[in-house]
N, C-alpha and C positions, 0 to 999 in steps of 0.2 A: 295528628302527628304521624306522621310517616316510619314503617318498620324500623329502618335507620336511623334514625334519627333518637326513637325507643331504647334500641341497641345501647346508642353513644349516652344517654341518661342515663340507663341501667348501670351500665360499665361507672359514669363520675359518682353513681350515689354509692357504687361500692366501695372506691378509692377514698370517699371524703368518711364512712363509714370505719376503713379500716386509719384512718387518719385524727379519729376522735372527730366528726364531722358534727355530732349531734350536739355534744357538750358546746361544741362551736356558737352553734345558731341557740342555745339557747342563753349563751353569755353576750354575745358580739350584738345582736338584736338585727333586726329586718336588714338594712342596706347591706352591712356587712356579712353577717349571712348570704344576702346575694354574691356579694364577691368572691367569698368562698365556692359557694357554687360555680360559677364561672372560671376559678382557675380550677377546678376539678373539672371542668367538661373540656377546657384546654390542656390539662393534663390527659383525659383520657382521649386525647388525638382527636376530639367531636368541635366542630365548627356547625352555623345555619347549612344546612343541608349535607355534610357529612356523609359518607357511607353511599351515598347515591349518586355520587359523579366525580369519576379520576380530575386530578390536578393537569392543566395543559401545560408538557413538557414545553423546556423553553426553546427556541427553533436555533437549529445549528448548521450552518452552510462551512461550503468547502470553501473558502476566498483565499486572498491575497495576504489574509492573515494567517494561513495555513487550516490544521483541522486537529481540533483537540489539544491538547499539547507540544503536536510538532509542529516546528515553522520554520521557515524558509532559511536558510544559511546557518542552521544549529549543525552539532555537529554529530557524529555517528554516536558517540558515549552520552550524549545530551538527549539524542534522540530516544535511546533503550532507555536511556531512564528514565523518561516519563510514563512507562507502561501502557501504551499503545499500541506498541510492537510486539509480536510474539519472541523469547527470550534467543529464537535459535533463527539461523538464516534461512530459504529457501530453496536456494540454490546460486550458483552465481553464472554470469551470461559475459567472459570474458574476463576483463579486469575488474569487474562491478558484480555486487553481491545483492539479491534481495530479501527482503524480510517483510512478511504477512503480516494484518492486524493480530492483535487479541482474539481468540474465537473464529479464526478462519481456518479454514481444514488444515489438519497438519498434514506437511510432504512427509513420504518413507523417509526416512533417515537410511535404510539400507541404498533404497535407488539414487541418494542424495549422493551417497558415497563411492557409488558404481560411475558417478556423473562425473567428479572429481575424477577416479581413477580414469575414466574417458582421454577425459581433459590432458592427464599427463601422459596418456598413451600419445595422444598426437601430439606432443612436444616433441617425445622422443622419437615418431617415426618419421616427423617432419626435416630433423636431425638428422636422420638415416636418409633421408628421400636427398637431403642437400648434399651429403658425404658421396652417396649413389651416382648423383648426375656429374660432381667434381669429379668423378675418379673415369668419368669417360674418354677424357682427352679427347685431343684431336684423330680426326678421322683417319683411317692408316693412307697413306702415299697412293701413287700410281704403282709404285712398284714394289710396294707389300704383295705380302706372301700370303698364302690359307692360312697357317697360322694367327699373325697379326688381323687379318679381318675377323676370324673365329674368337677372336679373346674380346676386339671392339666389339660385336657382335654382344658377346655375354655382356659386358658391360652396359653397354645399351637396354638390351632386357631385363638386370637389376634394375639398373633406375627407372625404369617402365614399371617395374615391379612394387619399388617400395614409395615409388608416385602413389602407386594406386592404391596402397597400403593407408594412404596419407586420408584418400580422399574416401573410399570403404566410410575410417573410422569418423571422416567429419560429415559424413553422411549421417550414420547413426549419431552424434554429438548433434546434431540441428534438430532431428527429430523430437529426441528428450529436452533439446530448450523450447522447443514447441509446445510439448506436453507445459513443462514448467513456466512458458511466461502465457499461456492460458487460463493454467488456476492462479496466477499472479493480476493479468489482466482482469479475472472475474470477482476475485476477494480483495485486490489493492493493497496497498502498502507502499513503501519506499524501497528506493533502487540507490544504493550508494555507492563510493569509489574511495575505496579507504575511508577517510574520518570524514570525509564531502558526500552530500547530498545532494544526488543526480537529479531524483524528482521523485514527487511524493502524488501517489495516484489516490482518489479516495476510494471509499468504501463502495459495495452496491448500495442504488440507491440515495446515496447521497447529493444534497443540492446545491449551486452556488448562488449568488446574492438572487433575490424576490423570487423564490423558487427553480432557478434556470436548471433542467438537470438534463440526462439523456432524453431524445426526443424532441426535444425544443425547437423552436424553429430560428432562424438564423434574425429574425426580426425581435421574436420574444429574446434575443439574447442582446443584442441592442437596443433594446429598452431596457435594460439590466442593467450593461456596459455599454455606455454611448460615446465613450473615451477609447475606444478597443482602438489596437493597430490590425489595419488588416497586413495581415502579410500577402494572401492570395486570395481567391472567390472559397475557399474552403478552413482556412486557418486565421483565427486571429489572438491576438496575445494583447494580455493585459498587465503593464508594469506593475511588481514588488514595490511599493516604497521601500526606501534605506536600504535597499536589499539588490546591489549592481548585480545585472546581469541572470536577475529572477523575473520569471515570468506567469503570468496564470494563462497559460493554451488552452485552447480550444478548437476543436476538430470536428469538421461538420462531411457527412457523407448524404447524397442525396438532399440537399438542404435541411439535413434534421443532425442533430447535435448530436456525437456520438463517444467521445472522449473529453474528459478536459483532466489537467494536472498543473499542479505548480512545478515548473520547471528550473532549472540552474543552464543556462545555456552554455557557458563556462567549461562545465564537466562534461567527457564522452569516454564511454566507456570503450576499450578497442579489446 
């Protein structure tokens, strides 16, 4: 008998002991006495060989059926609610907001909010940059004065000014969506447009049908998917059932697999 196995004994003859075990087997007689035994060793969590080898988790691909409990065409309240998602967003890239799994690093909340005020800066200086170049008019005559050329002149270099104002701060804005759709690209999650689901990236690590995952070669993912569309020598998409306009992409660089996602071609985030 093997240590473990000792263990998971020890453990049922305690449980059937604090159970009136003994009084048991001396009323019930041999067979039944065995049964007792047995659901005490099934009680105390002990099976043939027990305690000497983990259970083989059951295998979970990213498909066509989504991943975990999100899928394809649910909706943004559908989606948080199956606890998949971390409860708060990531950041948003546009009119489209993301959101990280469970257990994937969390963004600052502070820079998160720096992000947004970004965002509104360039509304409003974009605002300013339009009102700027309106207020130029046309160019003074042949036969304007210093004056008139000196005022167009200033106008000119406002709207040169709050152009630049414009493009400064969407400089910085690209940068921080950079940062942000990096740790988004690394830990996954979904990318939505209001209560629609843009696409839903998996996790690392994650694999689609007979193990295909990053890496893969473009053959190994054809013997996988041999219904795939190619779209071009690097991209091929696999139809959603019941699900118009849902796709499972795939993205190959150097002929090795290097993204894949369930997509809504439908939605685009601007």
């Amino acid at each position: 008998m093997t240590t473990g196995s000792l263990l998971c004994v020890r453990k049922a003859v305690g449980l059937c002991l604090a159970a009136g075990y003994l009084l048991l087997v001396n009323k019930l007689g041999g067979l039944k006495a065995l049964f007792v035994v047995g659901v005490a060793l099934v009680v105390a969590g002990c099976s043939p060989g027990a305690g000497e080898q983990q259970a083989t988790p059951q295998e979970k691909h990213f498909d066509v059926t989504g991943w975990g409990g999100l899928k394809p065409g649910m909706s943004k309240k559908d989606a948080l609610a199956t606890g998949e998602l971390a409860a708060t967003g990531a950041g948003k890239l546009g009119t489209c907001e993301d959101y990280l799994y469970q257990g994937a690093p969390t963004p600052d909340p502070k820079k998160l909010a720096e992000d947004e005020a970004l965002e509104q800066q360039i509304v409003e200086a974009q605002k300013a940059a339009d009102a700027a170049k309106a207020a130029i008019g046309p160019a003074p005559g042949a036969n304007a004065g210093a004056a008139e050329y000196a005022a167009s002149a200033e106008r000119l270099a406002a709207s040169a000014e709050a152009s630049n104002k414009v493009v400064q701060l969407t400089v910085e804005s690209t940068k921080r969506s950079a940062d942000r759709t990096e740790l988004f690209t690394t830990n996954g999650g979904v990318r939505f447009l209001g209560e629609a689901i843009q696409f839903i990236l998996p996790p690392p690590g994650a694999t689609a049908a007979q193990n295909v995952g990053k890496g893969a070669t473009v053959d190994q993912f054809k013997a996988a998917y041999p219904n795939a569309n190619g779209i071009d020598d690097r991209t091929f998409q696999v139809p959603v059932p019941d699900q118009k306009d849902w796709v499972l992409s795939f993205r190959f660089t150097d002929g090795k697999l290097s993204s894949f996602m369930l997509l809504d071609l439908a939605v685009e985030c601007v």
